[in-house]
MARTORFI-946765 format. One record per residue: residue in three letters; x, y, z of N, C-alpha, C in turn. Coordinates in steps of 0.02 Angstrom, whole numbers, plus 50000, padded with zeros to 5 digits. Last residue first. Layout:
<zapas>
AlaXYZXYZXYZ/...
</zapas>
This chain:
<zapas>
Unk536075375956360536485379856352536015387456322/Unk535295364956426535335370556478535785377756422/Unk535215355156352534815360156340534665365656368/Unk535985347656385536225351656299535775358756287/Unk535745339756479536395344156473536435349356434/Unk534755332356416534555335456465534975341656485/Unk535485322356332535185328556297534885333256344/Unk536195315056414536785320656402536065326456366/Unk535885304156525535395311056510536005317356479/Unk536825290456458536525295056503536185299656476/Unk536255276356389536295281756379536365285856442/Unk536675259356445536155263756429536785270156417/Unk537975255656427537445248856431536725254256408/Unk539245258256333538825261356349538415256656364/Unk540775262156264540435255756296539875258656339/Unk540325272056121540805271556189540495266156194/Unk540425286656013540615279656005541015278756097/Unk539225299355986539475295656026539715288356034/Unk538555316955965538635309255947539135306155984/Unk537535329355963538005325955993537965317455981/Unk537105347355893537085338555892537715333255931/Unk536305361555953536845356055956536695348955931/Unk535395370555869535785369955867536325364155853/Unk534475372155985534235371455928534885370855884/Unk535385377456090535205370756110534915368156029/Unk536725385656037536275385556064535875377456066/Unk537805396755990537835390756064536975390556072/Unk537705405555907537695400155888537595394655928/Unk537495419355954536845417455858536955409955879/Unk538075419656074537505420156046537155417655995/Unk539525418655984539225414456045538525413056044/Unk539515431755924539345427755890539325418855918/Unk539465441256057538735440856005538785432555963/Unk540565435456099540185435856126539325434156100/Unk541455442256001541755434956026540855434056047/Unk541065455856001540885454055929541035444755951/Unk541615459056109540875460556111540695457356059/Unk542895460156065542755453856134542075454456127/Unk543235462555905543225465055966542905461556013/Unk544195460655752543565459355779543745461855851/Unk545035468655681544315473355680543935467755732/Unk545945458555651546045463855702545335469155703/Unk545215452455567545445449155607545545453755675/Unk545345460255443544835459255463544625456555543/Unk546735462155432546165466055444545615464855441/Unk547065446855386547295451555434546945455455472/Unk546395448855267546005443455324546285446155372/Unk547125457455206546365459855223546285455655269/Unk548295451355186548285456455235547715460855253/Unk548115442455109548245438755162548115446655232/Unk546815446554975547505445855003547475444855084/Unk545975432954926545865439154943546585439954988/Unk545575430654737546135427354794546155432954847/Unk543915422954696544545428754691544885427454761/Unk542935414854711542985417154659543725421454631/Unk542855407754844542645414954840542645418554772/Unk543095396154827542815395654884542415403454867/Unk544115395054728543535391654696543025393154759/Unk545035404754767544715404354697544155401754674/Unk545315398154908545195405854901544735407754812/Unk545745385854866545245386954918544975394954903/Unk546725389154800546575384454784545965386454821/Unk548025398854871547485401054825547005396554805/Unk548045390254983547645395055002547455398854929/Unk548765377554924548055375254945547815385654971/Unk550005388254902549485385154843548885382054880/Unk550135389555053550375395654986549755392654916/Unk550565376655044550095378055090549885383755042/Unk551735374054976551175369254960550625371954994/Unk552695384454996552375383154938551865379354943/Unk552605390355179552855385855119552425387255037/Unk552255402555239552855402155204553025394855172/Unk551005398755261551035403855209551625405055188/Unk551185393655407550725390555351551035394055263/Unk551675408555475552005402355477551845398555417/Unk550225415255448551055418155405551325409555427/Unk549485408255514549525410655454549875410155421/Unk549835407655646549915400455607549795402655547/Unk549745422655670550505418855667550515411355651/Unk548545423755696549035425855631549375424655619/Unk548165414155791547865413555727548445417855667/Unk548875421655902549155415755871548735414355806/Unk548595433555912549065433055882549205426055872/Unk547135430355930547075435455875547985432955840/Unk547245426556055546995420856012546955424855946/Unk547745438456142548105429956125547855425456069/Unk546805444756125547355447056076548025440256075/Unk545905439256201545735441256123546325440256084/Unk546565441456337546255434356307546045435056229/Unk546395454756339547125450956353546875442256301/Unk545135459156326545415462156283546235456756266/Unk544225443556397544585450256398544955452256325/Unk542705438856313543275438656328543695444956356/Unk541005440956389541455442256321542165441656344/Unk539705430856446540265435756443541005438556394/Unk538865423356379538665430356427538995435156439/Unk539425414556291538605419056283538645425556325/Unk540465409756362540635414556293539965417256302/Unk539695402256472540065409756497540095413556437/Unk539145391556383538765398056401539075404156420/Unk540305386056348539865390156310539475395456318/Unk540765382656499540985385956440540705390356380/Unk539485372956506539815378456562540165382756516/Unk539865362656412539315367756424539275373856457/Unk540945358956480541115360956396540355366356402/Unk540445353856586541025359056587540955361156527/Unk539695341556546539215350156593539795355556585/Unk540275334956481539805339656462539405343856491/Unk541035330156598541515333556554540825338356502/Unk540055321956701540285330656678540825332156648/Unk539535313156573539145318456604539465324356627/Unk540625306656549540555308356504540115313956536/Unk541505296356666541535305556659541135310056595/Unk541375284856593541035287756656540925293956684/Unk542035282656512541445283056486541055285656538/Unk543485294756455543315290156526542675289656503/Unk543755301356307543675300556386543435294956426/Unk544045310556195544265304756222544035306756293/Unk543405326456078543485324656151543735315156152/Unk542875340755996542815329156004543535332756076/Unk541515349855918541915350756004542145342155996/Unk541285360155806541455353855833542055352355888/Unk540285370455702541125372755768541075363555791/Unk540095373155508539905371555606540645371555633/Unk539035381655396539645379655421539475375155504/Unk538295384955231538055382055309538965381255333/Unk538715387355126537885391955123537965388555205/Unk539875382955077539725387955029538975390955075/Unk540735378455246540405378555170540315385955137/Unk542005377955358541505380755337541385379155239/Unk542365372955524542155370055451541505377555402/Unk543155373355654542765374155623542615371555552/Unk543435365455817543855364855754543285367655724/Unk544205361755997543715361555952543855365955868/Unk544695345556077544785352456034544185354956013/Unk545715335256204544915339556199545105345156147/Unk546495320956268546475326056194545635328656223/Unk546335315456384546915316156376546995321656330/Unk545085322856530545335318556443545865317956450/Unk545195325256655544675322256641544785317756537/Unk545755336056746546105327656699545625322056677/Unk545755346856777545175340156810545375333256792/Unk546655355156732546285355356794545955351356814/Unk547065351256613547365352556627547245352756726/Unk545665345256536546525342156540546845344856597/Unk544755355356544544625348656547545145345056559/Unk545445369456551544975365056603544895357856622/Unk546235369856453546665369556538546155368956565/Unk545445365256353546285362656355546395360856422/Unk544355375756343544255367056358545005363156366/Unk545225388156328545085386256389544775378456410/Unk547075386056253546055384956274545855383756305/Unk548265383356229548235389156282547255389656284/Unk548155373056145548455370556233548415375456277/Unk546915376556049547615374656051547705374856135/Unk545635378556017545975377555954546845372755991/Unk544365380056110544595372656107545085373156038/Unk544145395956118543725391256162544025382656152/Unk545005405156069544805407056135544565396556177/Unk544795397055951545395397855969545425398456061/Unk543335402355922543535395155926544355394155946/Unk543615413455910543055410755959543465404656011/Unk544035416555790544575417055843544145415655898/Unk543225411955703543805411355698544085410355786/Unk541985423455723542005413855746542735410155753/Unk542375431255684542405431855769542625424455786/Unk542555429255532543175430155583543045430155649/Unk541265424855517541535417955515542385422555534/Unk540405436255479540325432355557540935426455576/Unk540325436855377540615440155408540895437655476/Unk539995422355238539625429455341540315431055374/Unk540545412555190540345421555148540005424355230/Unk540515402555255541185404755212541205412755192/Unk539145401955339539455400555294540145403455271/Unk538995398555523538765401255461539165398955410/Unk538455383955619538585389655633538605394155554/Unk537945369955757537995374855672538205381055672/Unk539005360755843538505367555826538705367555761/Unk539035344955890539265348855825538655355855866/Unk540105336655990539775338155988539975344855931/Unk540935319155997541055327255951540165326755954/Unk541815306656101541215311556097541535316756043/Unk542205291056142542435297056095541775300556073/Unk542805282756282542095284856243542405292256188/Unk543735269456302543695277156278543085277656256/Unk543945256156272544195259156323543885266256328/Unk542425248156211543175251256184543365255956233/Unk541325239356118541715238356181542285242456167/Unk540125252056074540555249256066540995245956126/Unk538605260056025538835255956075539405251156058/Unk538325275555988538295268555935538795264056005/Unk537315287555991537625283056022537685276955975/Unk536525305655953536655296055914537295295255966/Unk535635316055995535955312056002536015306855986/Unk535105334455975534805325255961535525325455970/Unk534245346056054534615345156048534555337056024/Unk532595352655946532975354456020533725347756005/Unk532175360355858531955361755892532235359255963/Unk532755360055674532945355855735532595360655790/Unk532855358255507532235357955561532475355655618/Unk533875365755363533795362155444533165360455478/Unk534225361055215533555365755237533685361355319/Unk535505366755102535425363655154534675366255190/Unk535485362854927535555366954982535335365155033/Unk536305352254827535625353154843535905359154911/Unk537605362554699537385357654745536665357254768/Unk538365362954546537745364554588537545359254640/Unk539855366154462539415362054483538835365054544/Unk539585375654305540135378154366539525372354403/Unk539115372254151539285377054209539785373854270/Unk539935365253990539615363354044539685369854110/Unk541115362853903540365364153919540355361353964/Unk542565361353849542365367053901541715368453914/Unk543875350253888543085351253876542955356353896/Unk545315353753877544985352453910544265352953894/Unk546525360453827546375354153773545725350153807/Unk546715372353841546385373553770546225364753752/Unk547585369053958546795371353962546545371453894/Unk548955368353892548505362553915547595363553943/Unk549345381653861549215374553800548805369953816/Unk549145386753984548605388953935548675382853873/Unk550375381154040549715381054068549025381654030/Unk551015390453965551405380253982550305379154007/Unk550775403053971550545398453942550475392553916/Unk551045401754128550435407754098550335401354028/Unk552355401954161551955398054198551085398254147/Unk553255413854091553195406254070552615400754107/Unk552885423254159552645423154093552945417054070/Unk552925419454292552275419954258552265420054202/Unk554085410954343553905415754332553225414754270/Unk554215404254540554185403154467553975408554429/Unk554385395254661554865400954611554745398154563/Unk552575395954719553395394954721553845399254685/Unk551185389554663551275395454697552245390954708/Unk549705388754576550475385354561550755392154612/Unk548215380654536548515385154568549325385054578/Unk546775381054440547505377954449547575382554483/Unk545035376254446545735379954467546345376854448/Unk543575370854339544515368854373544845374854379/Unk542375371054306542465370354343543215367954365/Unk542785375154147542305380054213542235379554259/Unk543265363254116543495367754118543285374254176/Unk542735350354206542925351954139543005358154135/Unk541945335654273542855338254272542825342154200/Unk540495334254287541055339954330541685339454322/Unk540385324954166539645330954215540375336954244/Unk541425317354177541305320754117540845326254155/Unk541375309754288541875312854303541825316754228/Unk539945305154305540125310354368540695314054328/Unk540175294654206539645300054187539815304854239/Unk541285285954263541485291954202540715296154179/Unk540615282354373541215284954369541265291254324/Unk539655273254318539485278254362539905285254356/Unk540385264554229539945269854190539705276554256/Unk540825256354336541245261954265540835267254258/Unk539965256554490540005255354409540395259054373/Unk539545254054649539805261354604539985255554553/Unk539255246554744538635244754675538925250554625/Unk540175244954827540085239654814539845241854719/Unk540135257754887540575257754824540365250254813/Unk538885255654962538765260154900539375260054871/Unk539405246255058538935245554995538725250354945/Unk540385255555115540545245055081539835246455042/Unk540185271755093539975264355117540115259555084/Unk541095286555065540605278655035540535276455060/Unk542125294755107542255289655049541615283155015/Unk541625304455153541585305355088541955299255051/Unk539675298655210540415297755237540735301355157/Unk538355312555242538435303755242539455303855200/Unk538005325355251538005319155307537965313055296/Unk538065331255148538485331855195538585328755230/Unk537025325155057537395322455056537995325555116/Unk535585322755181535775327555141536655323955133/Unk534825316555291534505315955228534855321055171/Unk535605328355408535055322455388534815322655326/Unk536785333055483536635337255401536165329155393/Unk536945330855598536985333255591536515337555535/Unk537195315255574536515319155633536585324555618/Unk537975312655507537335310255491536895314455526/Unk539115318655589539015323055484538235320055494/Unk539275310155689538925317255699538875319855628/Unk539735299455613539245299355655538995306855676/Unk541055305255580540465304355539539675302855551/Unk541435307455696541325313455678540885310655619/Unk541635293355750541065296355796541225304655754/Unk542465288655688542035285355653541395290955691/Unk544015294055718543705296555671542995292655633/Unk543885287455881543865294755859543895296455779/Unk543735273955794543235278155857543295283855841/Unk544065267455701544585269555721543865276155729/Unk543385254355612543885254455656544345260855695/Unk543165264155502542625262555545542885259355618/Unk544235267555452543915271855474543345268755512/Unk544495252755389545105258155434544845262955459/Unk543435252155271543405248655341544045250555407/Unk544065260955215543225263155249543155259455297/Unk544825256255138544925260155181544225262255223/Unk544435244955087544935243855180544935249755194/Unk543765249755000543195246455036543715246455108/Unk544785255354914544365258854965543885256754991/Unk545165241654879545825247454914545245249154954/Unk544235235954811544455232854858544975237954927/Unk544355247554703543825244654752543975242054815/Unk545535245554630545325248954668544595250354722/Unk545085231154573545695231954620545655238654664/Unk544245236354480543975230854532544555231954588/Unk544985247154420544505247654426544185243454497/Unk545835239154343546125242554394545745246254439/Unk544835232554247545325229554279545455232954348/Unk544445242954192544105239654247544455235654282/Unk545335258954171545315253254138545125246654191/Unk545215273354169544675271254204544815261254191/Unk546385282154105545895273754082545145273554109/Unk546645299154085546485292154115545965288054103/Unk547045310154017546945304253991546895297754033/Unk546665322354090546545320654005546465312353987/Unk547215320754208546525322054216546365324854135/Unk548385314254200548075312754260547335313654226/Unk549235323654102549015318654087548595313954136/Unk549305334954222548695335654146548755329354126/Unk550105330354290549405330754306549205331054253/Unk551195328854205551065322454255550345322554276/Unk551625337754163551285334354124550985329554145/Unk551715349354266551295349454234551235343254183/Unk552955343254328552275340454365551645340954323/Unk553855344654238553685337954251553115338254270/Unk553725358554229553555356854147553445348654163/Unk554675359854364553765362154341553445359954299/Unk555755357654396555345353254381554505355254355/Unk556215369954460556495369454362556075360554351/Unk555885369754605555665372854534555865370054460/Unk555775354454640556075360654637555845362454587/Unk553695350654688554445346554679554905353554680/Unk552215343354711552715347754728553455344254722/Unk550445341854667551115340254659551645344454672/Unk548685336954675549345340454676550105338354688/Unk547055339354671547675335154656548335337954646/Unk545335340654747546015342354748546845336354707/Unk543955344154756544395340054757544945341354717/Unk542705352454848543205351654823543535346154817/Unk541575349154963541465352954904541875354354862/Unk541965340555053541285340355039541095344954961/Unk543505332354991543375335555035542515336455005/Unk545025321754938544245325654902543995328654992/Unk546535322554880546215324654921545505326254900/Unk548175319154818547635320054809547265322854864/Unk550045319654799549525316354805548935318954806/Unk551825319254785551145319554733550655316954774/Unk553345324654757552865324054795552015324554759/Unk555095324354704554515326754706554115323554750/Unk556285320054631556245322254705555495325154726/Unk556145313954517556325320054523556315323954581/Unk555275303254546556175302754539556265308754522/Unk553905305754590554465305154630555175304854611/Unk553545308554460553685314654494554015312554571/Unk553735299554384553885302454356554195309354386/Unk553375286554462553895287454449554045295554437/Unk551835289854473552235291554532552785292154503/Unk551585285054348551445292154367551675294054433/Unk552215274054336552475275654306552335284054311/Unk551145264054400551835264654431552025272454412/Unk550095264554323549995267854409550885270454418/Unk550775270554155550455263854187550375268954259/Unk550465284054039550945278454108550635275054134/Unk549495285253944550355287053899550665281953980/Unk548235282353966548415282253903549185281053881/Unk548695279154126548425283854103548475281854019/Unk548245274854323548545273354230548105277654181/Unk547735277654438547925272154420547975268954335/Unk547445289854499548175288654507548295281254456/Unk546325291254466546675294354422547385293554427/Unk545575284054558545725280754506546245285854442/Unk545435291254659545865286154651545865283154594/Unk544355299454630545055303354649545725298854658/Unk543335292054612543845294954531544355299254556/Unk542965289554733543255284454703543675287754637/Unk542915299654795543215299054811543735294254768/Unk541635303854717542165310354696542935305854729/Unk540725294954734541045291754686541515296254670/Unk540205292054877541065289854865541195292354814/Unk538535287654812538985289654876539635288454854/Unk537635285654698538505286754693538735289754758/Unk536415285554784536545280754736537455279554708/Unk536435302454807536325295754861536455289854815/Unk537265311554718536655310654718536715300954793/Unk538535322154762538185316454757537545314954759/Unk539165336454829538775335954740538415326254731/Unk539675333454916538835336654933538655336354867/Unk541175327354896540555322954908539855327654924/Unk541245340154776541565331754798540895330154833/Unk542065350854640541535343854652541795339254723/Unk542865361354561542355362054626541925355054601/Unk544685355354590544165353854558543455354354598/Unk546225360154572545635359854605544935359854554/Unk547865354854559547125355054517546545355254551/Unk549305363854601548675360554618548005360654561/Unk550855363754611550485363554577549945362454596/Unk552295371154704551875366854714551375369154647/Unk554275373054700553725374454660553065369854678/Unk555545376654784555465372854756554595376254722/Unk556645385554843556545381054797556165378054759/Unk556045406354850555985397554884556405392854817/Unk556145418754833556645414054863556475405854917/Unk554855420254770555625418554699556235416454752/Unk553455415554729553795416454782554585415354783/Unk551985420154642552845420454636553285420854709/Unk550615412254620550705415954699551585415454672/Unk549245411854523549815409254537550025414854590/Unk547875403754450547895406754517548725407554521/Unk546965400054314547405398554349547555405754407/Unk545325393654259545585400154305546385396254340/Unk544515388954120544885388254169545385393554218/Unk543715393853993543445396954073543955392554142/Unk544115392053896543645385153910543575386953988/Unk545755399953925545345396353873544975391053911/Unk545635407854091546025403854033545715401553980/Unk546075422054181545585416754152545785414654091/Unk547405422454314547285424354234546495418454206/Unk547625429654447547315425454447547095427654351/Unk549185432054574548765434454514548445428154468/Unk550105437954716549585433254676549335436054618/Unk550775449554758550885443054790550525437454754/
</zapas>
């Protein structure tokens, strides 16, 4: 189903043959984004993730969309805390397009200042679009409280003032340090065949810098002893709460119970924060909860919309919750609900090409090697309601929670008083 060839200058392509599809996805993954920042270049994985769209030696901005939109195609980007991502999807027999479209993306772009200042301006609105927009300003607000004094916790596009003071030179010293061979996946998953995919691919890795290791981040050191809270006081119909637990890394075992925990506990409309909070008290409109996991730390994040007035007990319920997972372990019935829907967004996910490619993409640079779909499977089905339970335990806990908060608020209530019952 996959196979992963190492390439000249230590580039690793990943490819997944899926021969009754149309069409074909490409991805350039790249291990760098925003935890590789030093505080001084906040943004700057976000900023060279835009600027590659914007001209290259051989096409102007226009002219790199042209190339792969008039062939019916699809192109765009993505930086994330420890990856960044560029990709392209179109029909197969376009492949030899997308591949030149990216490799000339990430060989020969300008950086040319001109386009440079203009892009600035782009991602200063966009930051200011996020700051405007509650429910996604109160999760960055929890990244700060969360991960303190560490780049996880500060935004991945930047601050108005830290792209203010980002510089050319910033740019292209970040994007020489980490764009270069040892550190890039490709991943190409669709109808396509390998022994042509193999060395269309290999011409273009032989033309890539190849010094330099694989990028290094600072590691995370916690000190928390009991539950903290940031409020940022806004006039705005809605108080938008995400409360964070920590929880493990990408590599613990631990991270399939957690999986399907979190399914059991706020993934989808059959959860129990779903039919409590919504469904029985009508206390939100939206309540989820969602995981995240790194290379060495992960967390579970509970957000929520609500009434500013109900904020107290909608957090005694969510609390309530947690604790029952602590004490009591799901039924066998309740497991195997949240066992079959996790698999079944799998496979679903897994029958397109573009998803198909973000999973070897993630899988290569997250783990080194592509692990087949039918181990996670099995792994999945090995977990058991006692294993839901324990890993409740390691994590619901008061040392633990961080809770943040965009609402009209004159004072605070006693939510850390709440946090600490768990």
């Amino acid at each position: 189903m996959h196979r992963v060839v190492n390439l000249p200058n230590g580039v690793r392509l990943a490819l997944a043959p899926m021969p009754d599809m149309a069409s074909v996805s490409l991805g350039f993954w790249v291990g760098v984004g925003g935890r590789y920042e030093p505080a001084p270049v906040n943004g700057v994985s976000h900023f060279i993730e835009h600027m590659l769209f914007k001209g290259t030696r051989r096409r102007t901005a226009r002219e790199i969309s042209q190339a792969v939109e008039g062939v019916g195609g699809y192109l765009n980007a993505w930086t994330s805390e420890e990856h960044t991502c560029f990709y392209a999807k179109a029909r197969h027999d376009r492949f030899a397009e997308l591949l030149d479209v990216l490799a000339d993306m990430l060989l020969h772009s300008r950086f040319a200042p001109r386009e440079l200042e203009k892009e600035r301006g782009v991602i200063q609105e966009e930051v200011a679009m996020y700051l405007d927009q509650p429910a996604q300003h109160v999760q960055e607000l929890l990244n700060a409280l969360q991960w303190p004094d560490h780049p996880l916790g500060r935004p991945l596009t930047g601050t108005e003032e830290s792209v203010a003071r980002l510089r050319r030179p910033d740019l292209l010293s970040f994007f020489r340090h980490h764009y270069h061979g040892q550190n890039l996946v490709i991943a190409v998953a669709g109808c396509l065949n390998p022994d042509e995919v193999i060395p269309k691919v290999g011409r273009f890795a032989g033309s890539l810098p190849g010094n330099g290791g694989r990028s290094v981040f600072d590691p995370i050191v916690i000190r928390q002893d009991r539950p903290r809270l940031r409020v940022q006081t806004r006039k705005t119909e809605q108080a938008q709460l995400a409360l964070g637990l920590r929880t493990c890394s990408r590599h613990d075992d631990r991270r399939f119970a957690l999986r399907l925990l979190n399914t059991v506990l706020g993934e989808n409309m059959s959860s129990r924060l779903f039919q409590i909070v919504r469904e029985e008290t009508g206390l939100a409109y939206n309540i989820y909860s969602s995981l995240s996991f790194f290379d060495d730390v992960g967390d579970l994040v509970i957000s929520a919309g609500l009434d500013p007035d109900a904020l107290p007990k909608v957090l005694r319920l969510v609390v309530r919750e947690l604790r029952r997972l602590k004490t009591t372990a799901p039924s066998a019935t309740e497991l195997r609900r949240a066992r079959d829907y996790v698999i079944g967004q799998m496979d679903l996910s897994l029958e397109n090409t573009e998803n198909r490619m973000m999973w070897l993409g993630e899988q290569v640079l997250g783990y080194g090697k592509v692990t087949p779909v039918e181990a996670v499977k099995d792994k999945l089905q090995a977990v058991r309601p006692a294993d839901l339970r324990r890993v409740a335990s390691d994590f619901f806990l008061p040392n633990r929670a961080n809770l943040a908060l965009v609402a009209p608020l004159r004072r605070s209530p006693r939510l850390v008083e709440i946090l600490e019952t768990l």
